[in-house]
SENUTI-264875 format. One record per residue (C-alpha): residue number from 1; residue in three letters; chain; z, y, x. Coordinates in steps of 0.5 Angstrom, whole numbers, plus 500, padded with zeros to 3 digits. Example, Ala and Ser with C-alpha at 12.3 -4.5 7.8 and 13.67 -1.06 7.14 Angstrom:
BEGIN
   nr  rest  kette   pz   py   px
    1   ALA      A  516  491  525
    2   SER      A  514  498  527
This chain:
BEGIN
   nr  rest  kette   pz   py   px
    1   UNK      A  025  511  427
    2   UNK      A  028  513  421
    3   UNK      A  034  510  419
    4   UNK      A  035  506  412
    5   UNK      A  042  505  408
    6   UNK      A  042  498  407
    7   UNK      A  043  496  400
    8   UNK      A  046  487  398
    9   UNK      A  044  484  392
   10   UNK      A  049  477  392
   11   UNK      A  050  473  387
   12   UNK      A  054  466  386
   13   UNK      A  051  460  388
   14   UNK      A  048  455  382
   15   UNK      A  052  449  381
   16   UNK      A  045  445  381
   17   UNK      A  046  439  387
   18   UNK      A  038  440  388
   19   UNK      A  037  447  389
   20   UNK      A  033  449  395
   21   UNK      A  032  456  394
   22   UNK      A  033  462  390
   23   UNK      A  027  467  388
   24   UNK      A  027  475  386
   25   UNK      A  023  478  382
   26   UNK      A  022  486  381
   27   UNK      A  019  490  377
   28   UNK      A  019  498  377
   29   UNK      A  024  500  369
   30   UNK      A  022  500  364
   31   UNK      A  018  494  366
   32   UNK      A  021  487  363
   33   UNK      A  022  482  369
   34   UNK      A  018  475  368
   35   UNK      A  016  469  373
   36   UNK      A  009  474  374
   37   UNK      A  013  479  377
   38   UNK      A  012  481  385
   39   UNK      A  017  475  388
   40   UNK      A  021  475  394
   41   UNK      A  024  467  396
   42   UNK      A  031  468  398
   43   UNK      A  035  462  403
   44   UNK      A  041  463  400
   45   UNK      A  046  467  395
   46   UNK      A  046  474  399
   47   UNK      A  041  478  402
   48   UNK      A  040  486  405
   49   UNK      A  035  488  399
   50   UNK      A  031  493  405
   51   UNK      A  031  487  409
   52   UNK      A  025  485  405
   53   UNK      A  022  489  402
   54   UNK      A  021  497  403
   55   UNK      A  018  503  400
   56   UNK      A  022  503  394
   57   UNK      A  024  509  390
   58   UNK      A  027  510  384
   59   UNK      A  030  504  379
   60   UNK      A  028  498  378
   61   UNK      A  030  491  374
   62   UNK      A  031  485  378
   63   UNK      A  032  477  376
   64   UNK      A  034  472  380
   65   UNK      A  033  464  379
   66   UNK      A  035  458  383
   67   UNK      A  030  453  385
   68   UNK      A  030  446  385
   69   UNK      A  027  441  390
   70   UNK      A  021  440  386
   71   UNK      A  020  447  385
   72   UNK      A  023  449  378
   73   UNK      A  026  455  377
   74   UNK      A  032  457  373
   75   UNK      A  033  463  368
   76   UNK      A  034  469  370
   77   UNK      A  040  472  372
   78   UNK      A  038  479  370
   79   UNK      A  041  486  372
   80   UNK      A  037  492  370
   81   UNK      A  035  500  372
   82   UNK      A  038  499  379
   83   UNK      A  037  505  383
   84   UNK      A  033  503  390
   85   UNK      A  031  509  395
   86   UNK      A  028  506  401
   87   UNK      A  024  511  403
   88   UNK      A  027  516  407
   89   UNK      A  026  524  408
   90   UNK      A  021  528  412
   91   UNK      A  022  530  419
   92   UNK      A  025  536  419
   93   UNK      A  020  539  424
   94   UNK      A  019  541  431
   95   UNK      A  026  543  435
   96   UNK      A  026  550  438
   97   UNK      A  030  552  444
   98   UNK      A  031  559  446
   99   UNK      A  035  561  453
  100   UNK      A  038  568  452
């Protein structure tokens, strides 16, 4: 099993009283991140990127929204071009032993 760097994205809580979620949306830069955008639901304001999501490589633009209790979204929180690897390396190949 290969072993991934974990990466955390946190953020401060929305000072809403109906807020229930958050909601993050990527995209692979240059693209702009909108509401279509691939999304993944949050349970609260920090969270292990690799946890959720794999595959990536190389960088990408990330929104967070807050959501509230019928469903509405915030705008974006946004942070740009940030460098994700979540793929790792070949296997080296097979291991020889040689007895001298």
């Amino acid at each position: 099993m290969s072993k991934i760097k974990n990466v955390t994205l946190s953020f401060p809580v929305s000072p809403s009283e109906d807020i229930v979620g958050y909601k993050l949306y990527i995209e692979e830069s240059p693209i702009v991140v909108t509401h279509d955008s691939p999304s993944y639901d949050l349970e609260s304001n920090t969270v292990v990127l690799n946890d959720i999501m794999s595959d990536l490589d190389g960088n990408f633009n990330i929104g967070v929204v807050a959501v509230d209790d019928v469903g509405n979204e915030s705008d974006f929180s946004l942070v740009s071009d940030v460098p994700l690897d979540f793929v790792p390396p070949e296997v080296p190949g097979l291991i020889t032993i040689t007895r001298l």
